[in-house]
LOBAPA-507878 format. One record per residue (C-alpha): x negated, y, z; residue number from 1; residue in three letters. Coordinates in nm, 2 decimals. Each point is the difference from the previous one (the first is absolute). Layout:
BEGIN
X Y Z NUM ALA;
...
This chain:
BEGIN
-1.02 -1.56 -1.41 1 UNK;
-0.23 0.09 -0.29 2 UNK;
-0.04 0.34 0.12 3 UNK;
-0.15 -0.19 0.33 4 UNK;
-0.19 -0.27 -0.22 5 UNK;
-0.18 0.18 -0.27 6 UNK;
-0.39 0.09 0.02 7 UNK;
-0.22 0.24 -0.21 8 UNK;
-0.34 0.16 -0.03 9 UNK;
-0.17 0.23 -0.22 10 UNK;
0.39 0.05 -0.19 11 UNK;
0.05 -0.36 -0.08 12 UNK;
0.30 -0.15 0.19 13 UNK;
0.09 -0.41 0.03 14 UNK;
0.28 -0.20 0.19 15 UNK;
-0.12 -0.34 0.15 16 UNK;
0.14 -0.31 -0.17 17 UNK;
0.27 -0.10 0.22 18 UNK;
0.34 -0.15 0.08 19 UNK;
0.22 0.27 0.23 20 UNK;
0.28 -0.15 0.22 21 UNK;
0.15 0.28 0.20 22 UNK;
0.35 0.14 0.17 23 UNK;
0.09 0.19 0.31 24 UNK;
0.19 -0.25 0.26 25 UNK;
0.25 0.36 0.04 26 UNK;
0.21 0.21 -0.26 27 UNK;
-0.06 0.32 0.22 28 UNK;
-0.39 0.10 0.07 29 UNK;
0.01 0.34 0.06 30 UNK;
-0.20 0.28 0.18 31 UNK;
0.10 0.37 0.06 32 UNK;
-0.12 0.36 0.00 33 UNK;
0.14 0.25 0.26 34 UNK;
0.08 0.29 -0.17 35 UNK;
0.18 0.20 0.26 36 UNK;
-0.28 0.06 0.22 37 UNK;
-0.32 0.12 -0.12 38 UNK;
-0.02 0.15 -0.40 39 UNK;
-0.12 -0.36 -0.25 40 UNK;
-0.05 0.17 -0.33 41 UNK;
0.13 -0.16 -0.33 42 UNK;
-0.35 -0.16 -0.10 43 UNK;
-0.04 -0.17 0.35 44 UNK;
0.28 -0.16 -0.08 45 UNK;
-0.04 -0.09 -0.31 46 UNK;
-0.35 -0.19 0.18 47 UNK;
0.24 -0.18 0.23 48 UNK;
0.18 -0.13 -0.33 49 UNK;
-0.32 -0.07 -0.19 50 UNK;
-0.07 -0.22 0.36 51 UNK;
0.34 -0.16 0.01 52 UNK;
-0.09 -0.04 -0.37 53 UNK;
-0.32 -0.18 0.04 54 UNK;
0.08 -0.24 0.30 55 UNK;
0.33 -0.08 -0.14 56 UNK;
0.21 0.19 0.26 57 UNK;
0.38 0.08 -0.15 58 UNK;
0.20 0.21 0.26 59 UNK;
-0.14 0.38 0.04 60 UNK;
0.25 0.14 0.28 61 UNK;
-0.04 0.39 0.00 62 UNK;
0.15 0.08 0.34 63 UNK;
0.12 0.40 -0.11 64 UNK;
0.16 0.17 0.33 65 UNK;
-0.11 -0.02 0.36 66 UNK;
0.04 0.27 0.28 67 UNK;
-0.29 0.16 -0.14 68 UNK;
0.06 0.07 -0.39 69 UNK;
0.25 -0.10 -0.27 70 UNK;
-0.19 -0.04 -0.33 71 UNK;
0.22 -0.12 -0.26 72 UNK;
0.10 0.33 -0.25 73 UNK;
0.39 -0.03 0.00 74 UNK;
0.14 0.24 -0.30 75 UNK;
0.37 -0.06 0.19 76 UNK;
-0.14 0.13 0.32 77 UNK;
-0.32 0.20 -0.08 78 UNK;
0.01 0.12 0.37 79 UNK;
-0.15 -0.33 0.12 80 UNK;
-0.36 0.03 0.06 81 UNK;
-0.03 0.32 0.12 82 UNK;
-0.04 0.02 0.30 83 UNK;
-0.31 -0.32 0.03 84 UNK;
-0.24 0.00 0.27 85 UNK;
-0.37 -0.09 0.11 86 UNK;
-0.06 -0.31 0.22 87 UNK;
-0.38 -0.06 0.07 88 UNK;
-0.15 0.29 -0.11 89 UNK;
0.06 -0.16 -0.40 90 UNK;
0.14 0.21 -0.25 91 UNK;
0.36 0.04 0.01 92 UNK;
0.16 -0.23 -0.27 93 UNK;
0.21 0.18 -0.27 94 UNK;
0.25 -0.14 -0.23 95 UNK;
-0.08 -0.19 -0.30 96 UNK;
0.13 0.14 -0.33 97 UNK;
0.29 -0.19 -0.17 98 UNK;
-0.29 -0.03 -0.28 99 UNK;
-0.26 -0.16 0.20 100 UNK;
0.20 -0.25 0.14 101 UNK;
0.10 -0.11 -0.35 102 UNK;
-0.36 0.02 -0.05 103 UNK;
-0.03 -0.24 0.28 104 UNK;
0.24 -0.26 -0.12 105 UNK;
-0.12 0.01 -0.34 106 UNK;
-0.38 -0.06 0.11 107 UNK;
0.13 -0.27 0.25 108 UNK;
0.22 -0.23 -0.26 109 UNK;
-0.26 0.01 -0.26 110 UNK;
-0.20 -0.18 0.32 111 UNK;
0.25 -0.22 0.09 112 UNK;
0.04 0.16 0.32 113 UNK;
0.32 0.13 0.12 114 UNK;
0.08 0.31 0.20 115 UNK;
0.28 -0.06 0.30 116 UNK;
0.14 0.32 0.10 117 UNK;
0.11 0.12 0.38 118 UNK;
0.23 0.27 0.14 119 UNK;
-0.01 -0.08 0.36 120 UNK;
0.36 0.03 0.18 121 UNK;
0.12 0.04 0.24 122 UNK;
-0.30 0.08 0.20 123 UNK;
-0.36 0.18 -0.02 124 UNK;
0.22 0.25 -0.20 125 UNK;
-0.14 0.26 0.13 126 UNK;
-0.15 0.20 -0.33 127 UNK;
0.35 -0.02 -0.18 128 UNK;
0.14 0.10 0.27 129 UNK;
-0.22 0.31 0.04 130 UNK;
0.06 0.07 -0.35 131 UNK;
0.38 -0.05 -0.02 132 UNK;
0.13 0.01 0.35 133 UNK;
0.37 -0.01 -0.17 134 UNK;
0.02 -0.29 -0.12 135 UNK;
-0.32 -0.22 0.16 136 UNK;
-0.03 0.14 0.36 137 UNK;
0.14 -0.19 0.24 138 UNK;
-0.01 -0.09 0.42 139 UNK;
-0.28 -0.23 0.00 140 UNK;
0.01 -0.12 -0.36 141 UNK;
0.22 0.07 -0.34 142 UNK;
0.35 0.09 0.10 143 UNK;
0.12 -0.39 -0.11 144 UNK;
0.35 0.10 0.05 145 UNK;
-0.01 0.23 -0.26 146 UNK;
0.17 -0.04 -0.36 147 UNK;
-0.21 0.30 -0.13 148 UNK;
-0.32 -0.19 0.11 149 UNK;
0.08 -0.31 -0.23 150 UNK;
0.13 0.21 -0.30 151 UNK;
-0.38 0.18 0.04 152 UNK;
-0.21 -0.34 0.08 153 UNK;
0.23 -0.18 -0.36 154 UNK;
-0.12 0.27 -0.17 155 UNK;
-0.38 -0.01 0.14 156 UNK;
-0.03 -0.36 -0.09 157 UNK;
0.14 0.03 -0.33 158 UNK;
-0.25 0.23 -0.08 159 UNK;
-0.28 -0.20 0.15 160 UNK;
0.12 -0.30 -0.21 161 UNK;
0.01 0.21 -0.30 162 UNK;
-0.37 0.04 0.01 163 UNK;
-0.09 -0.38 0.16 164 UNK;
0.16 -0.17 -0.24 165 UNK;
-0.22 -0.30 0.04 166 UNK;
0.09 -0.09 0.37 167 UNK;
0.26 -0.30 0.05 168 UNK;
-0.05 0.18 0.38 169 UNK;
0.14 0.30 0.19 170 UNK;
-0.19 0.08 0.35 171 UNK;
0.30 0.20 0.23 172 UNK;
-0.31 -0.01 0.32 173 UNK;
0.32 -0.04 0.26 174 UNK;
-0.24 -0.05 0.30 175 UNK;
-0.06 0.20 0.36 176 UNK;
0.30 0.16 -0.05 177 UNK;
0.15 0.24 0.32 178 UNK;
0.37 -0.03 -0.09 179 UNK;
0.15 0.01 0.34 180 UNK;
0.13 0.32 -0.06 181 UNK;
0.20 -0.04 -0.33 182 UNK;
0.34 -0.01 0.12 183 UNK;
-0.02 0.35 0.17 184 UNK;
-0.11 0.16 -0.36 185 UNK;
0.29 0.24 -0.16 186 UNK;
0.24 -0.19 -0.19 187 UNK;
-0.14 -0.36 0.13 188 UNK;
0.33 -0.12 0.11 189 UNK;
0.20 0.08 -0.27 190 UNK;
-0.29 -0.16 -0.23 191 UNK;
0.00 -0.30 0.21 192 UNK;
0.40 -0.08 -0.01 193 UNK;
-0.08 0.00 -0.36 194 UNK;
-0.25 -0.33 0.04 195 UNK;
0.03 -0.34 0.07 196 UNK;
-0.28 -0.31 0.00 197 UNK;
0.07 -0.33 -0.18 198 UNK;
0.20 -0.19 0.18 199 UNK;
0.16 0.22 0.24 200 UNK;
0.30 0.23 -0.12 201 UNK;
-0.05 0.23 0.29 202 UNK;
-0.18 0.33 -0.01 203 UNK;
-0.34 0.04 0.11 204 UNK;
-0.05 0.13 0.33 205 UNK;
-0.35 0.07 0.14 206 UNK;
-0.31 0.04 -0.09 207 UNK;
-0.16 -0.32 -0.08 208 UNK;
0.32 -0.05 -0.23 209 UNK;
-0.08 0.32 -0.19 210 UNK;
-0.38 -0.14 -0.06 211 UNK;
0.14 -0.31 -0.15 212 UNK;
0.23 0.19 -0.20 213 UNK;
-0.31 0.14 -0.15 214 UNK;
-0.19 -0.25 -0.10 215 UNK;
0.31 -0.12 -0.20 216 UNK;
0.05 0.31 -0.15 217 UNK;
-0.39 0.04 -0.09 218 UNK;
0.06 -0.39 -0.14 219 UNK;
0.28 0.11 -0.23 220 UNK;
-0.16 0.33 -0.16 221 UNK;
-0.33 -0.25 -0.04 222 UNK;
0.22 -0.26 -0.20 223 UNK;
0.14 0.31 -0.17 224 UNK;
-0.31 0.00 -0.16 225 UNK;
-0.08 -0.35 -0.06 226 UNK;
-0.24 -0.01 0.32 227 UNK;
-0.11 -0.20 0.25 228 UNK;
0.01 0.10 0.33 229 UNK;
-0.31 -0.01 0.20 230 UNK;
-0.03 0.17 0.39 231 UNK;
-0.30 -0.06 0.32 232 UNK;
0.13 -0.16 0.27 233 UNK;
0.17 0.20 0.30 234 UNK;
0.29 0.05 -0.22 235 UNK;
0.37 -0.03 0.15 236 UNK;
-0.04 -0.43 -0.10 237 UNK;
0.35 -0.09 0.01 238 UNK;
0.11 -0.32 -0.16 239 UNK;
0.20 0.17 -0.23 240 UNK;
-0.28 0.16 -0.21 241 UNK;
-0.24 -0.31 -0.07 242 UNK;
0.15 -0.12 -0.30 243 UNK;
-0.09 0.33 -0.19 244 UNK;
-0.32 0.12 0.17 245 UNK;
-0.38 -0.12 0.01 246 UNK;
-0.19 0.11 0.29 247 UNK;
-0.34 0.10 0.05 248 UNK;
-0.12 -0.15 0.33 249 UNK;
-0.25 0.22 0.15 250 UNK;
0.12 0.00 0.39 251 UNK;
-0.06 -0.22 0.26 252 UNK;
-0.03 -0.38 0.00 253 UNK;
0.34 -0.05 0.21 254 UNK;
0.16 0.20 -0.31 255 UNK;
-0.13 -0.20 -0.26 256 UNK;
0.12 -0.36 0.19 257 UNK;
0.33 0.15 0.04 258 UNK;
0.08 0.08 -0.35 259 UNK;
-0.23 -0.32 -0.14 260 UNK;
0.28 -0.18 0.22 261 UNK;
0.31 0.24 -0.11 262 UNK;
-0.11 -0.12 -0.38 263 UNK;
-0.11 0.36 -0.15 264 UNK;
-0.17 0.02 -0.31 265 UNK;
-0.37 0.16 0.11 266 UNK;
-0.34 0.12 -0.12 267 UNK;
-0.22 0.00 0.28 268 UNK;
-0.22 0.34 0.03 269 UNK;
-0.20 -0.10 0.28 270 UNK;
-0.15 0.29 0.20 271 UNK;
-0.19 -0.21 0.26 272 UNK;
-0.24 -0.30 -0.16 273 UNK;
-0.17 -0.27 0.00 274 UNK;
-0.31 -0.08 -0.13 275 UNK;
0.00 0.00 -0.38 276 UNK;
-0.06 -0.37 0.00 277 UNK;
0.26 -0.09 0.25 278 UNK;
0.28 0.24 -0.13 279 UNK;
0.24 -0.04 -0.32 280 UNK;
0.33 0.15 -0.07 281 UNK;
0.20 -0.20 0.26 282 UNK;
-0.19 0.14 0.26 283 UNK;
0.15 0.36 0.14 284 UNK;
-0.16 0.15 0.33 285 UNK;
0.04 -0.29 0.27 286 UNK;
0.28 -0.20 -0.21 287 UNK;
-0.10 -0.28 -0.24 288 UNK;
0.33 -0.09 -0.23 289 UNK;
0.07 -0.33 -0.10 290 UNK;
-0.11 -0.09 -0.38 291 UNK;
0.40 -0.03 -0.07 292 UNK;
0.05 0.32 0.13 293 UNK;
0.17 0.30 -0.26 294 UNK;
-0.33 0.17 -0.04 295 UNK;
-0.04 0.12 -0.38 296 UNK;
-0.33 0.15 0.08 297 UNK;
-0.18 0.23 0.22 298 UNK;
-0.16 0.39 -0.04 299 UNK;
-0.30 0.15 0.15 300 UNK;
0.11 0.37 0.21 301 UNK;
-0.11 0.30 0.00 302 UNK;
0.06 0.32 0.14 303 UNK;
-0.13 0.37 0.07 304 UNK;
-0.33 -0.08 -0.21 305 UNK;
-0.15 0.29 -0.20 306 UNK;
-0.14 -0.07 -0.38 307 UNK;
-0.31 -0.04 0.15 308 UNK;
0.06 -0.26 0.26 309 UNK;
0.25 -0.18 -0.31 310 UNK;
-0.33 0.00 -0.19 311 UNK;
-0.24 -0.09 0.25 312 UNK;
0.17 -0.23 0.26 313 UNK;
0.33 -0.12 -0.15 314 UNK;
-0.01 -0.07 -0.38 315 UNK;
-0.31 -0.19 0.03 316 UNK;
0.11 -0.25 0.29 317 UNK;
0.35 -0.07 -0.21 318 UNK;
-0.16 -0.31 -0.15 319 UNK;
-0.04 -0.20 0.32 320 UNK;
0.38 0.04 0.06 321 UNK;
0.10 -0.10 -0.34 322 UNK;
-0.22 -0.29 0.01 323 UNK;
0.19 -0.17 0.29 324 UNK;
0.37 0.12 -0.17 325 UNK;
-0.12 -0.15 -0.36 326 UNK;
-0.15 -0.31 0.13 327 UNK;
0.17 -0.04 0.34 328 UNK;
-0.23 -0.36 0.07 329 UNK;
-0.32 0.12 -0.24 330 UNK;
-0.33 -0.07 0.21 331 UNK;
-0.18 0.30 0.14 332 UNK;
-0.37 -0.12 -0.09 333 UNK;
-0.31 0.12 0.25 334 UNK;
-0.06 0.35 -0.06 335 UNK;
0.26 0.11 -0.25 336 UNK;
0.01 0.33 0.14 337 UNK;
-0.40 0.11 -0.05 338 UNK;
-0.01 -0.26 -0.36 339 UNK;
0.37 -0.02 -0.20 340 UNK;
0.19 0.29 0.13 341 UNK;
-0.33 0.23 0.03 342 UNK;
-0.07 -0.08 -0.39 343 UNK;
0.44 0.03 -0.09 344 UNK;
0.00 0.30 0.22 345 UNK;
-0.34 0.14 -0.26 346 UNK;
0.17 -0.09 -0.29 347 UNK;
0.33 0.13 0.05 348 UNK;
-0.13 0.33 0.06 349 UNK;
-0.20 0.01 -0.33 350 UNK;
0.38 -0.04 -0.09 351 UNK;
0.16 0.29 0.16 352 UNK;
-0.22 0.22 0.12 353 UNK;
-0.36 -0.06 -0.20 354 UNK;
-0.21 0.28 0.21 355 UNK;
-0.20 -0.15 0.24 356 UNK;
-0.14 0.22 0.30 357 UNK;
-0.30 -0.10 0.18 358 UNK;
-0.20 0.20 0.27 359 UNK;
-0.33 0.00 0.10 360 UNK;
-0.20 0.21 0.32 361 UNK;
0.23 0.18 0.28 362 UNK;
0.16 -0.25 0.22 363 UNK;
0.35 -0.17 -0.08 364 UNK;
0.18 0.00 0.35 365 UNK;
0.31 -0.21 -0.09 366 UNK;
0.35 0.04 -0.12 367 UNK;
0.11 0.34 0.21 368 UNK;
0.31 -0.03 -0.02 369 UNK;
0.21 -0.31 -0.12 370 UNK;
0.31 0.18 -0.16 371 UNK;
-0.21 0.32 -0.15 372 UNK;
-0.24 -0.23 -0.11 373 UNK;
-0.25 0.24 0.11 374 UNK;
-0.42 -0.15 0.02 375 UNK;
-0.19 0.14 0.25 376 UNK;
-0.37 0.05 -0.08 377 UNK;
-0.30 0.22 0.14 378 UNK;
-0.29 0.13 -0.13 379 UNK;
-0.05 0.06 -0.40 380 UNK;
0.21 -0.20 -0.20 381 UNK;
-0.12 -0.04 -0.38 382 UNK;
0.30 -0.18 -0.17 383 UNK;
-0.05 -0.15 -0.38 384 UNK;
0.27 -0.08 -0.23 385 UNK;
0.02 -0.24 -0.25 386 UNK;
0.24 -0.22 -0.22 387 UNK;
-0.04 -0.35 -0.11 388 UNK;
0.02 -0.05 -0.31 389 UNK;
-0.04 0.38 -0.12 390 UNK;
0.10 0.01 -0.35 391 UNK;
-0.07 0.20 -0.27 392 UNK;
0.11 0.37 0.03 393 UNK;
0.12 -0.07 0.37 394 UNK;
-0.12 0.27 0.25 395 UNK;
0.07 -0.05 0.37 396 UNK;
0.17 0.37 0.13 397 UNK;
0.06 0.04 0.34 398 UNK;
0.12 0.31 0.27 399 UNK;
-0.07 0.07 0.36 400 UNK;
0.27 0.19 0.13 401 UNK;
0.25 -0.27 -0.02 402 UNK;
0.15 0.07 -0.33 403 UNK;
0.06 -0.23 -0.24 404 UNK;
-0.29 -0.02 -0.28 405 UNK;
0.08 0.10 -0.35 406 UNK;
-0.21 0.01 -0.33 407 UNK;
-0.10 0.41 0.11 408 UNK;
-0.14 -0.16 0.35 409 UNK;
-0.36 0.00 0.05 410 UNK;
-0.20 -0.27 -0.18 411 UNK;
-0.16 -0.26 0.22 412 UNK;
-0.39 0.05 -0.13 413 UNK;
-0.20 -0.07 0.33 414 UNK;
0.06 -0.12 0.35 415 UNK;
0.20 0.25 0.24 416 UNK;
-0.20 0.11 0.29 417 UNK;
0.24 0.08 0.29 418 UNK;
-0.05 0.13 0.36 419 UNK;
0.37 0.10 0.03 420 UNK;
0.37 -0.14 0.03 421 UNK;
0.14 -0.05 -0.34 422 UNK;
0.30 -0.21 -0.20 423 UNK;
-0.18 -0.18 -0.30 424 UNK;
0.21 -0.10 -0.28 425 UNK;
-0.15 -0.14 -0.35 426 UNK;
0.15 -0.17 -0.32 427 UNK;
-0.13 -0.13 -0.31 428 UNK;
0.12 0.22 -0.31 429 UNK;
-0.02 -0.10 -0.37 430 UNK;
0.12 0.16 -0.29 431 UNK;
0.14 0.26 0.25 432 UNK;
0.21 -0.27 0.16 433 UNK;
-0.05 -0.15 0.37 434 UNK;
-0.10 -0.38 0.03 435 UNK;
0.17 -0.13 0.24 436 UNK;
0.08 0.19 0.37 437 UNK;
-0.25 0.21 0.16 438 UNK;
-0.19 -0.15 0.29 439 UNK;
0.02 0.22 0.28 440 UNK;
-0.17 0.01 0.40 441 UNK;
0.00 0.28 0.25 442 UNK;
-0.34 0.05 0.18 443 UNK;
0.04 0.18 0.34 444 UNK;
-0.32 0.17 0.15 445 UNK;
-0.02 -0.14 0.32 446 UNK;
């Protein structure tokens, strides 16, 4: 709040006289940052935090291993990760150190922000299972009737938990899962007379029964660790797992009334919207829940974005979201977007990534490309950076290659003149430290 409230010029800085009342109508407002796809360097997510930070946004869910990469370092199985690929032409994401996550948590509790972990299971398992086919590589998902798998995945959430220490949550994914050929893997039936569901004293016996089994055995390695469990909808929703999960309702509106009736506990993640001014966190694409409902909060998505479309595109329209979870029934005045979110959206990024980029000349054709975050322009583009306020000693340093900017980069002295595709990235240094993130756009010669 003070961070949003206080004013300065000319290096004198006041807060308005004034009475603050103030509280989220949820416990969880969260966003998240797919890091499984396409490669989001440490200081891009430290922005996202110094966002979360700034518009009071407490749940930061790192989603860590898709089909496409697996990017959490794991000294038990240092394997994982190597065998990551591209998806949209990005760069191919690599594994965060051990260090740099701690890194991460550290920088996010001294915000109040808190990192929630995912390993997705059983499906879009496709980089582990690349990586270690003997223990992850399954028909059509993990091999879920598999005592080796669970003995791996107890150890891989220990570790994760080790490092966020913070999170009262545990993300296990658990959705679009291909499991109809799990019985048929080696040593399935013998696994499967060793497993029964609550309730039943019979063995499993198909499929479906072996995806339940799962999910309970995902919920008791999660409450090993003194987790909740959180999973997206499209999970195997049997009646038997709602009194120890929390699911993220993402699918389709027929999904979300069936659970809202079924009683689970839900945070709405809504990838189809409303207006701004017409949604709030008990809306979820086509299903409005009842005010009574077990909704502890809601979550914006987001998935396959490079840094520079997390920069550009995502970051910056978090606050719209958070509005309507914090104050479900606050009044969306006339023109919010172009007056109180255009001048939050300004100062927040004085916060987290002071470098301002403007451009002059050349034409600007648009956003190329929503998920590279590309910006199409013609002509001869001179581009001017700047930081508000620059303090004393503070040099903006910046790179065009795509690397990130250190103190050695070149020093920003006069515009750039540029007839040519090129990656910007720029950061504020004092004292040989960074300020903040680097702000970073991709201009594509068209």
């Amino acid at each position: 709040t003070l961070l949003q409230a206080i004013s300065g010029t000319d290096g004198e800085f006041a807060l308005p006289k004034m009475t603050i009342k103030d509280w989220p109508s949820a416990d969880y407002t969260g966003t998240m940052i797919d890091a499984a796809r396409q490669w989001i360097p440490p200081d891009c997510v430290k922005f996202t935090i110094e966002a979360c930070r700034f518009w009071k946004v407490r749940y930061l869910q790192m989603h860590f291993s898709d089909d496409h990469a697996y990017t959490f370092e794991s000294k038990i199985f240092p394997k994982l990760g190597n065998s990551n690929l591209q998806i949209s032409d990005g760069i191919v994401a690599r594994c965060y150190t051990q260090e740099e996550l701690k890194d991460l948590e550290a920088y996010a509790v001294a915000r109040g922000v808190t990192i929630v972990p995912e390993l997705e299971t059983p499906g879009h398992y496709g980089a582990m299972a690349r990586s270690m086919p003997e223990i992850f590589d399954g028909p059509g998902c993990m091999p879920m009737a598999s005592e080796k798998l669970y003995e791996a995945l107890d150890k891989l959430v220990g570790e994760m938990c080790s490092i966020f220490k913070s999170s009262p949550y545990f993300h296990i994914g658990c959705d679009e899962c291909n499991f109809d050929g799990v019985c048929n893997y080696p040593g399935a039936q013998e696994y499967m007379q060793t497993q029964t569901l609550p309730g039943d004293p019979t063995p499993v016996s198909n499929a479906w029964e072996v995806y339940i089994n799962h999910v309970i055995r995902m919920q008791q390695i999660c409450r090993k660790y003194d987790k909740f469990t959180l999973a997206w909808d499209g999970f195997a929703a049997d009646h038997r797992l709602k009194n120890d999960m929390i699911v993220m309702s993402w699918y389709w509106a027929k999904n979300a009334a069936d659970m809202e009736k079924n009683g689970w506990t839900m945070i709405t993640v809504p990838w189809f919207m409303l207006p701004i001014p017409e949604w709030n966190m008990y809306y979820a694409n086509g299903h409005r829940f009842k005010r009574t409902s077990n909704i502890i909060g809601a979550q914006r998505p987001m998935w396959q974005m490079s840094e520079y479309s997390l920069l550009r595109d995502y970051v910056p329209g978090l606050a719209e979201r958070q509005e309507r979870t914090w104050g479900v029934d606050n009044v969306i005045e006339e023109g919010y977007a172009r007056n109180r979110m255009a001048r939050s959206r300004e100062r927040m990024f004085q916060v987290a990534a002071p470098v301002r980029v403007t451009t002059e000349g050349g034409k600007i054709l648009g956003v190329a490309d929503g998920l590279k975050g590309w910006v199409g322009f013609n002509g001869v583009l001179t581009v001017k950076l700047s930081a508000t306020p620059m303090l004393d000693g503070a040099r903006i340093h910046y790179t065009l290659d795509g690397t990130d900017p250190t103190i050695l980069s070149p020093a920003y002295t006069e515009p750039l003149i540029m007839d040519k595709t090129f990656a910007l990235k720029a950061a504020l240094f004092q004292n040989g430290r960074m300020l903040g993130s680097c702000n970073r756009v991709k201009y594509e010669l068209r």
